[in-house]
FIVO-351053 format. One record per residue (C-alpha): residue number from 0; residue in one letter; x negated, y negated, z negated. Coordinates in steps of 0.02 Angstrom, whole numbers, m for minus. Layout:
! FIVO-351053
n|res|X|Y|Z
NUM|a|X|Y|Z
...
END
This chain:
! FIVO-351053
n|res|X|Y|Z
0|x|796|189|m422
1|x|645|180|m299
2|x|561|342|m230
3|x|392|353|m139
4|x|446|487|m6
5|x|335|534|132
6|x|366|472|342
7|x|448|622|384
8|x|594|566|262
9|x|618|411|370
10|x|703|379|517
11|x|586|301|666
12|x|752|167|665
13|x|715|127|513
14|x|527|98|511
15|x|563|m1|665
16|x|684|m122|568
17|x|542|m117|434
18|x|406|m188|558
19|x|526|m316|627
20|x|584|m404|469
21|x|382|m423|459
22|x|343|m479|618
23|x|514|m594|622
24|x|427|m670|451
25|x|232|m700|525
26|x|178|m565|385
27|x|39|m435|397
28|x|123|m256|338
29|x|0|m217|207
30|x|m25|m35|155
31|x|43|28|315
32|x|m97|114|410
33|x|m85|m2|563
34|x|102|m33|594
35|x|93|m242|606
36|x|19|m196|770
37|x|83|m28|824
38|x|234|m40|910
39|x|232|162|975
40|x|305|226|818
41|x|266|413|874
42|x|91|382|894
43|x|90|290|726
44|x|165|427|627
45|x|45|570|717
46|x|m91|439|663
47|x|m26|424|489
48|x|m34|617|478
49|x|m206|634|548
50|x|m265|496|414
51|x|m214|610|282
52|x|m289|763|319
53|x|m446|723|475
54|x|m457|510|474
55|x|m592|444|576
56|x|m768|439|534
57|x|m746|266|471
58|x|m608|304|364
59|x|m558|369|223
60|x|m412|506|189
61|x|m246|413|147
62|x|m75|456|91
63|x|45|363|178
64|x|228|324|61
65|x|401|248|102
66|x|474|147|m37
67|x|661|187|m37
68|x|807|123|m143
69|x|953|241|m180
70|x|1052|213|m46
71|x|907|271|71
72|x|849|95|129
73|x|660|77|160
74|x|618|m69|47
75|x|406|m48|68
76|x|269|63|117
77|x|116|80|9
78|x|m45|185|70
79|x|m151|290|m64
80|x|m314|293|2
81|x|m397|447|m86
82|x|m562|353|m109
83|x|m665|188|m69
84|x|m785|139|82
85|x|m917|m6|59
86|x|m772|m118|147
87|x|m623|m56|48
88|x|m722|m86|m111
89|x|m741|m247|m55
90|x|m550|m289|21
91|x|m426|m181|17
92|x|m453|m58|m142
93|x|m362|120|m161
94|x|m185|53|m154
95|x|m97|m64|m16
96|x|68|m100|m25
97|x|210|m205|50
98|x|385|m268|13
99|x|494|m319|134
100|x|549|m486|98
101|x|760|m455|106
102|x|703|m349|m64
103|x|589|m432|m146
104|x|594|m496|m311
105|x|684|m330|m398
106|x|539|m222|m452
107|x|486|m110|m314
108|x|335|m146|m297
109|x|292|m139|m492
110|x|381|35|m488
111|x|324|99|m304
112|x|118|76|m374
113|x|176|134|m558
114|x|217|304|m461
115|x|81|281|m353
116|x|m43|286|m500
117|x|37|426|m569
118|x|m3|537|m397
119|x|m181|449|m388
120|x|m218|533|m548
121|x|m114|680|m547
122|x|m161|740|m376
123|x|m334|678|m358
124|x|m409|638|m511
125|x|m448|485|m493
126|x|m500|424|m685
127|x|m478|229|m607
128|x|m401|138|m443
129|x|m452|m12|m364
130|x|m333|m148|m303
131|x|m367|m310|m216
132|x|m273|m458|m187
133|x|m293|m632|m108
134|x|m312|m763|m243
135|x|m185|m871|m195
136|x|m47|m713|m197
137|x|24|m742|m347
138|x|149|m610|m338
139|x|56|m456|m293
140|x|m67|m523|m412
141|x|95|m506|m553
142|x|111|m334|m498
143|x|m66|m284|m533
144|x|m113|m362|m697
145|x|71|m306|m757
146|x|m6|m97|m700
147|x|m137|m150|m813
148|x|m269|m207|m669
149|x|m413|m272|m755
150|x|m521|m401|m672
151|x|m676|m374|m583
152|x|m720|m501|m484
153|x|m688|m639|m346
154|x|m786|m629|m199
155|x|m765|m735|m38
156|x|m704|m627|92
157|x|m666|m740|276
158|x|m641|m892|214
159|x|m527|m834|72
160|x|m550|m794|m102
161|x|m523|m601|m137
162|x|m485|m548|m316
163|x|m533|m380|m363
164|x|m439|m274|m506
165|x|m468|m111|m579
166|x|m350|m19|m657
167|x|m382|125|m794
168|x|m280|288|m761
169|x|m280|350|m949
170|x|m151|512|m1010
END
């Protein structure tokens, strides 16, 4: 069974291992707040914190999860962001979320944003989330329609096609 728990929950070993399998693969760590390219994990969790409650200026207020299986291993990270900028609106949406790839393929990711949904509504009532994906990301694209993401949109976004999915949170 996969749990969304919160950083403190994690070892910084762990998180490390996390970011490697990533790196080792040539994959951005969506729905991480930054750790593809921080490599000081204390300064990345304080940031992570600080997101939550006092972000920057140009950002929004985020929740930051760990995806864990039951036998504690950190399978994915997925970020809540409470609401949308003009940019996230464009890329990015309320939800980002990764899978590492050693455990992909069994559900987490379906079950990490079904839970994720659940808080987005339950703790700030959000009536409907925004998720975006690349167009050519088949899988995450799976994920979304199969939370029952509606379509929006495609817009070009750097070269790449950016779908854009909205997803009713109903009672």
């Amino acid at each position: 069974m996969i749990q969304l728990v919160k950083i403190d929950q994690i070892s910084n070993e762990q998180i490390i291992e996390y970011q490697k399998e990533f790196l080792k693969n040539h994959e951005i760590i969506h729905g991480s707040n930054g750790l593809t390219t921080e490599f000081d994990i204390v300064k990345w969790r304080k940031r992570v914190l600080k997101n939550e409650i006092s972000p920057p200026s140009n950002l929004v207020p985020s929740t930051q999860f760990l995806l864990i299986d039951e036998k504690i291993n950190l399978v994915g990270m997925l970020d809540l962001r409470h609401k949308l900028t003009p940019h996230l609106e464009k890329e990015g949406g309320h939800i980002g979320y990764s899978i590492r790839k050693s455990f992909r393929g069994a559900g987490y990711a379906k079950e990490g944003l079904r839970q994720a949904l659940k808080i987005a509504k339950d703790k700030f009532d959000l009536n409907k989330v925004l998720l975006t994906c690349d167009s050519d990301n088949y899988v995450s694209k799976s994920v979304i329609l199969s939370s029952g993401g509606k379509l929006d949109n495609r817009i070009e976004m750097n070269k790449k096609i950016v779908e854009r999915y909205w997803i009713e949170l109903n009672d």
